[in-house]
C-alpha positions as CSV (number, residue, x, y, z in Angstrom):
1,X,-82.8,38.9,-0.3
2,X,-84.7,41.6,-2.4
3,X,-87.7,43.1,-0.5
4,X,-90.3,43.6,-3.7
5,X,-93.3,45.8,-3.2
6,X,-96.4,43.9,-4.7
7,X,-96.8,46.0,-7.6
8,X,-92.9,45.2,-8.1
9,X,-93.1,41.5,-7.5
10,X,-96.2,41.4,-10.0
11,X,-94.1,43.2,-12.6
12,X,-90.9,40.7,-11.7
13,X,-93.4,37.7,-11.9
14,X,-94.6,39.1,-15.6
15,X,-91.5,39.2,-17.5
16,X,-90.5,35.9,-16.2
17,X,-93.9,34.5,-16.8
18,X,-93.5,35.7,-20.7
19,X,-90.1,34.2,-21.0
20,X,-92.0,31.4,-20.4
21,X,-94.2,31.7,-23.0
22,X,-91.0,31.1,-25.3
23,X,-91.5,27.7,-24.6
24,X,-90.4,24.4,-26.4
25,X,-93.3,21.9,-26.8
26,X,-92.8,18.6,-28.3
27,X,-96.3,16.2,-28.6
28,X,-95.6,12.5,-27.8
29,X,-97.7,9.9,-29.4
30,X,-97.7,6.5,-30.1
31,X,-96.1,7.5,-33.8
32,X,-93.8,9.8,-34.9
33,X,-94.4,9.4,-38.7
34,X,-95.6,13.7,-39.4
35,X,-93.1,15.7,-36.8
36,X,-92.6,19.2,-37.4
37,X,-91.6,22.0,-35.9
38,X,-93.3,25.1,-36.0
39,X,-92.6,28.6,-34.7
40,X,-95.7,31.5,-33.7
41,X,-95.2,34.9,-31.6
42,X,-97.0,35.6,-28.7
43,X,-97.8,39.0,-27.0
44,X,-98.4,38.1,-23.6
45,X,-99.1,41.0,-21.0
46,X,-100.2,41.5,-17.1
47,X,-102.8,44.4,-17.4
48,X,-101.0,47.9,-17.8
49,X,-98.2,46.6,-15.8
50,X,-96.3,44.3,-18.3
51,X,-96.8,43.4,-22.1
52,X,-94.0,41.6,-24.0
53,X,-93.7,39.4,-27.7
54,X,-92.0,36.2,-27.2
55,X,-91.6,33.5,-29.8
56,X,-93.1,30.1,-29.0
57,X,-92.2,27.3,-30.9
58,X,-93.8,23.8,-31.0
59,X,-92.7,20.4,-32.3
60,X,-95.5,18.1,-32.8
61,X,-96.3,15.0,-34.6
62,X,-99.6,12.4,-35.0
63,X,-99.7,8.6,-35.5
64,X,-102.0,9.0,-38.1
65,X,-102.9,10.4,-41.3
66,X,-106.8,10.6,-40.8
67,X,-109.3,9.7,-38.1
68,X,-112.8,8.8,-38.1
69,X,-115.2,12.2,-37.5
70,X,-117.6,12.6,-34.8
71,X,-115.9,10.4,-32.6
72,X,-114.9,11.2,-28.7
73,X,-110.6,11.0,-27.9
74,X,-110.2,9.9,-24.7
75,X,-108.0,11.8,-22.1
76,X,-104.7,11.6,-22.1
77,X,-103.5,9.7,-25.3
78,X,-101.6,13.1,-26.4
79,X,-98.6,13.9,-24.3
80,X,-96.6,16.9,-24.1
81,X,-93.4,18.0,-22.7
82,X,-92.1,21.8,-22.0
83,X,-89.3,23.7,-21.3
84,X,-88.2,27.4,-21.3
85,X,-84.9,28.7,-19.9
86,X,-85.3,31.9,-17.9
87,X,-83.1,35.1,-18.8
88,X,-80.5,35.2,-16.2
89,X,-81.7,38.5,-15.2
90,X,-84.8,37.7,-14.6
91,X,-84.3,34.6,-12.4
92,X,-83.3,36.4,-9.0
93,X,-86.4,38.3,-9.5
94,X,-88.0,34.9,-9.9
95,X,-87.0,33.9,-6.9
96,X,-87.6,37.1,-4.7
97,X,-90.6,36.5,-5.9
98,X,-91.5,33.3,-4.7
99,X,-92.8,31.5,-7.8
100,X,-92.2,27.7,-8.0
101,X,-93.9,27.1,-11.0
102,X,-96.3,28.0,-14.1
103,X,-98.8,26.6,-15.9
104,X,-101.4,27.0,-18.9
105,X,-104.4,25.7,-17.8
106,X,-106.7,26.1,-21.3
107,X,-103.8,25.6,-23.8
108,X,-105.6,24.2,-26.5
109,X,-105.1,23.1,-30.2
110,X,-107.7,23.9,-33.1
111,X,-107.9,21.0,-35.0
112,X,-110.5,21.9,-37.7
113,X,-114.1,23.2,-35.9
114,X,-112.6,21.4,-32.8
115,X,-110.6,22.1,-29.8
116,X,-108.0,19.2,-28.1
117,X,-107.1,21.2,-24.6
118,X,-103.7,20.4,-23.7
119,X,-103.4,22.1,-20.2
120,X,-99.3,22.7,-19.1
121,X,-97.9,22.7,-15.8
122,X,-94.3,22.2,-14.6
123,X,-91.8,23.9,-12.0
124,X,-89.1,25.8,-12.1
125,X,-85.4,24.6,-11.5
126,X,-82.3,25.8,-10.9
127,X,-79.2,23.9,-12.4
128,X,-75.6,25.3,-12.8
129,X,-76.9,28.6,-12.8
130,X,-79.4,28.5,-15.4
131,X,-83.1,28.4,-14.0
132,X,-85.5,26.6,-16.9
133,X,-89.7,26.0,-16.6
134,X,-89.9,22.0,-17.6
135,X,-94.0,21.6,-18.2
136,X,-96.2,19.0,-18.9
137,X,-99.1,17.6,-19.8
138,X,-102.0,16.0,-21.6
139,X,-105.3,16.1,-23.7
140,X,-108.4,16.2,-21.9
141,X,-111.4,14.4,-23.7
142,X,-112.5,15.8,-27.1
143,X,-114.4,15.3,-29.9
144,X,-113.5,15.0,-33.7
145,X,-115.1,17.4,-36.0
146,X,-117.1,16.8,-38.6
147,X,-116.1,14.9,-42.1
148,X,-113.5,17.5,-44.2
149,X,-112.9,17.2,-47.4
150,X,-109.3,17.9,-47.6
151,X,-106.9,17.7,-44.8
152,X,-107.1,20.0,-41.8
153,X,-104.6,21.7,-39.2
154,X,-103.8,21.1,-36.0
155,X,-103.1,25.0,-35.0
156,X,-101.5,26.6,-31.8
157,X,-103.8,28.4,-30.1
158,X,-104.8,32.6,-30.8
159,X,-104.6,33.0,-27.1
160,X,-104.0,31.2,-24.0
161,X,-103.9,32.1,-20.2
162,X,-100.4,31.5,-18.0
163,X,-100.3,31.7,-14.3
164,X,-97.4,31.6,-12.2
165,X,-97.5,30.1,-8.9
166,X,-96.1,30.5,-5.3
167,X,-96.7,27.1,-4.0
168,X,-99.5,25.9,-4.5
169,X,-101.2,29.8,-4.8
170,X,-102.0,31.1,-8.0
171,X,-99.0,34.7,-8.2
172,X,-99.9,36.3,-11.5
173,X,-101.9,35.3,-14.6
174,X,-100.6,36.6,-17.8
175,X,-102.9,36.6,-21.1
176,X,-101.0,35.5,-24.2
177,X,-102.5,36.5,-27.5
178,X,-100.9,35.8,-31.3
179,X,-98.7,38.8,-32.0
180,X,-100.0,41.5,-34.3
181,X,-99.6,40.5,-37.9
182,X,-99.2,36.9,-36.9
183,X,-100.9,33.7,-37.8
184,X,-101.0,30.9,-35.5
185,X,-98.8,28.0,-37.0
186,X,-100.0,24.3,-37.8
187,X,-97.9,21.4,-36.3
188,X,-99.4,19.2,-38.5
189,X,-103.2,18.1,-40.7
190,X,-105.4,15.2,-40.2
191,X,-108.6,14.3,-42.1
192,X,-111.6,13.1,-40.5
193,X,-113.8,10.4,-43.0
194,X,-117.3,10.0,-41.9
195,X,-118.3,7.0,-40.0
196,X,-119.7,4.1,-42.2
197,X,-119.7,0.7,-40.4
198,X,-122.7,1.3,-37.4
199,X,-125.1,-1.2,-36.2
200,X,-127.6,-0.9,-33.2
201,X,-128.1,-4.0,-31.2
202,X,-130.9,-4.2,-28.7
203,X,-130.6,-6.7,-25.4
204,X,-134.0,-7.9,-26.0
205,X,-135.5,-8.3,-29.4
206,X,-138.7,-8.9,-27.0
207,X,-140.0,-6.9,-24.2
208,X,-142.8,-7.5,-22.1
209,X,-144.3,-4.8,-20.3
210,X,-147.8,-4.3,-18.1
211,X,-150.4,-1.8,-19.0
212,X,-149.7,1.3,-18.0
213,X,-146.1,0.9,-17.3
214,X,-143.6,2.6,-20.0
215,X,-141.4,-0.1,-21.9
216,X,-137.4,0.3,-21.5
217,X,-135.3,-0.3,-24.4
218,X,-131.4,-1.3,-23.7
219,X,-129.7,-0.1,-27.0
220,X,-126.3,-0.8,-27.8
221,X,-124.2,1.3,-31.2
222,X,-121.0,0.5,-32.4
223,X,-119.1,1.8,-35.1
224,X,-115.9,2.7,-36.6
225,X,-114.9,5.0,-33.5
226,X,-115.7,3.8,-30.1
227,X,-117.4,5.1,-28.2
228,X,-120.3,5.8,-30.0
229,X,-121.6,9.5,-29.8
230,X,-125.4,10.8,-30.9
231,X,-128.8,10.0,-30.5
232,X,-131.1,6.7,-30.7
233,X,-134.8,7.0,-31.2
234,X,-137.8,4.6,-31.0
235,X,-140.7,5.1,-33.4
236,X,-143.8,2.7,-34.6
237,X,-144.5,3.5,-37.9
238,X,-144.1,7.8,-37.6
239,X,-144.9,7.7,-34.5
240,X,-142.2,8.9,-31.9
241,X,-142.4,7.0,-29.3
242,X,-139.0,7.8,-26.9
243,X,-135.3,9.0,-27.7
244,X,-132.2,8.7,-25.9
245,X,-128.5,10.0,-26.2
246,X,-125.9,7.7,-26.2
247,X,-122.8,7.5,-23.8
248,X,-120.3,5.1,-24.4
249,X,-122.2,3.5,-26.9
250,X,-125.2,2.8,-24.9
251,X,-128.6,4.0,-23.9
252,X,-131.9,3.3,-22.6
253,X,-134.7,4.2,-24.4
254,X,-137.8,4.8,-22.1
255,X,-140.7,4.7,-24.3
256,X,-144.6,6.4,-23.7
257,X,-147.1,4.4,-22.8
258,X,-148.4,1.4,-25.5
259,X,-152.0,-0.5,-25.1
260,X,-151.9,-3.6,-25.0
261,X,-150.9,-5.8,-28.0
262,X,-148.1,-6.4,-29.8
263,X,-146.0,-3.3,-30.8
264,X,-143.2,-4.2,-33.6
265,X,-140.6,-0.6,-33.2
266,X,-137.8,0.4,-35.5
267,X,-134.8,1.5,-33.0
268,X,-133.0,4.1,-35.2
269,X,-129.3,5.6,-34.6
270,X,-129.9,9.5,-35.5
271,X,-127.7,10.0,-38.5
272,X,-125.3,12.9,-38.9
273,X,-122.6,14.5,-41.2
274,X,-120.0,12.5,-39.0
275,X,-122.2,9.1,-38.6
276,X,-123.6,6.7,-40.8
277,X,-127.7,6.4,-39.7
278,X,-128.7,2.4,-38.5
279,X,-132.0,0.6,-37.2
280,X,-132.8,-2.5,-35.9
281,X,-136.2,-3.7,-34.7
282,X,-137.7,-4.5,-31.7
283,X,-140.9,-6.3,-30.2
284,X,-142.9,-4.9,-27.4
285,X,-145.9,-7.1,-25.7
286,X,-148.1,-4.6,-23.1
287,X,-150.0,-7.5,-21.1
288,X,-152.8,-6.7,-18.4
């Protein structure tokens, strides 16, 4: 077997690292009706010890034309494969190397203002003489951008990180950055309309509270996209009185304290370029 130096397997661990940035990605979804296949080059370099431009190219599709804006994609409904074939020469310094695997860990589309992080990992194998990187992976939790007026991309990334590993030990992280001269492709464009069906549903329509306690209001929003993101306030007249932010369509709005009497409150969803504003009313009794 090869004895490397550090320096040398760090070097070795580099140019195979890069090949793998050549990589093949194709997105799974539940459609296939906008596939396309998209090429962008990629300078991808370990400090003063490596640099080199490899093409990466990317086949991609969505199940949908447009989606609603403002609205939170759960993880994992993206899937995506990967595979690069190491150069023959570099695959016995692979090896003398010890690296099992590589992965990207902040891949990441733009789509519009927004980012869908797509993080890669995979091993290497070794099959009739050709050694190939298969990767995958999956879309963390993101949320839409705002409403656009005309269809938007979904673009590879200007830069993304790509470490090698020995085992389960992190060997060499490489940084990858769009080639001089280059612009990063688009897979595909989506639009995102501006949600328009909300309503705000309270558990209680009346509340009874002591004096000198504060009043709790359970609110509940739904809309076109679930869950509901944002904000829900709780106002008498123009008076403030509480505010709470929603997660997963529900919050609890804990409100000052009221004298006693009958308090009739306007619950308002906070409206914003991606969500349609809604109110509903509420009844609060502070008894001694």
């Amino acid at each position: 077997m090869i004895n490397l130096s550090r320096t040398a397997r760090r070097v070795a661990v580099a140019a195979t690292s890069a090949a793998v940035a050549g990589t093949a990605l194709v997105g799974a979804t539940s459609g296939t009706a906008h596939a396309a296949t998209v090429t962008t080059d990629y300078t991808c370099s370990l400090g003063n010890l490596y640099s080199g431009t490899f093409p990466l190219t990317v086949t991609g599709d969505l199940p949908v034309d447009a989606y609603w804006a403002g609205a939170a994609v759960p993880a994992g409904l993206l899937n995506v494969q990967a595979a690069a074939t190491v150069p023959a020469d570099a695959a016995g310094l692979l090896s003398a190397a010890g690296v099992t695997g590589a992965e990207s860990r902040d891949f990441a589309f733009k789509v519009g203002s927004a980012t869908a992080r797509v993080p890669l990992s995979g091993a290497f194998t070794t099959d009739g003489g050709v050694t190939t990187w298969n990767g995958e992976g999956s879309n963390a939790t993101f949320v839409t951008p705002n409403p656009t007026s005309a269809p938007v991309g979904v673009v590879l990334p200007n830069a993304f990180k790509l470490t090698t590993k020995q085992g389960d030990e992190d060997s060499a992280e490489l940084s990858c950055a769009v080639a001089s001269g280059t612009t990063p492709a688009s897979v595909d464009t989506i639009s995102f309309l501006k949600q328009t069906a909300t309503k705000v549903t309270v558990t209680k329509k009346t509340i009874k509270v002591k004096k000198g306690k504060k009043a709790v209001v359970p609110v509940s929003v739904t809309s076109n996209a679930a869950p509901t993101l944002g904000k829900v306030t709780a106002a008498k007249g123009s008076k403030k009185l509480g505010q709470a932010t929603l997660k997963n369509g529900k919050a609890k709005i804990k409100l000052g304290k009221l004298p006693v009497g009958t308090h009739k409150v306007t619950v308002k969803l906070v409206g914003s370029p991606a969500l349609k504003a809604a109110t509903t009313k509420v009844t609060i009794k502070v008894v001694k």
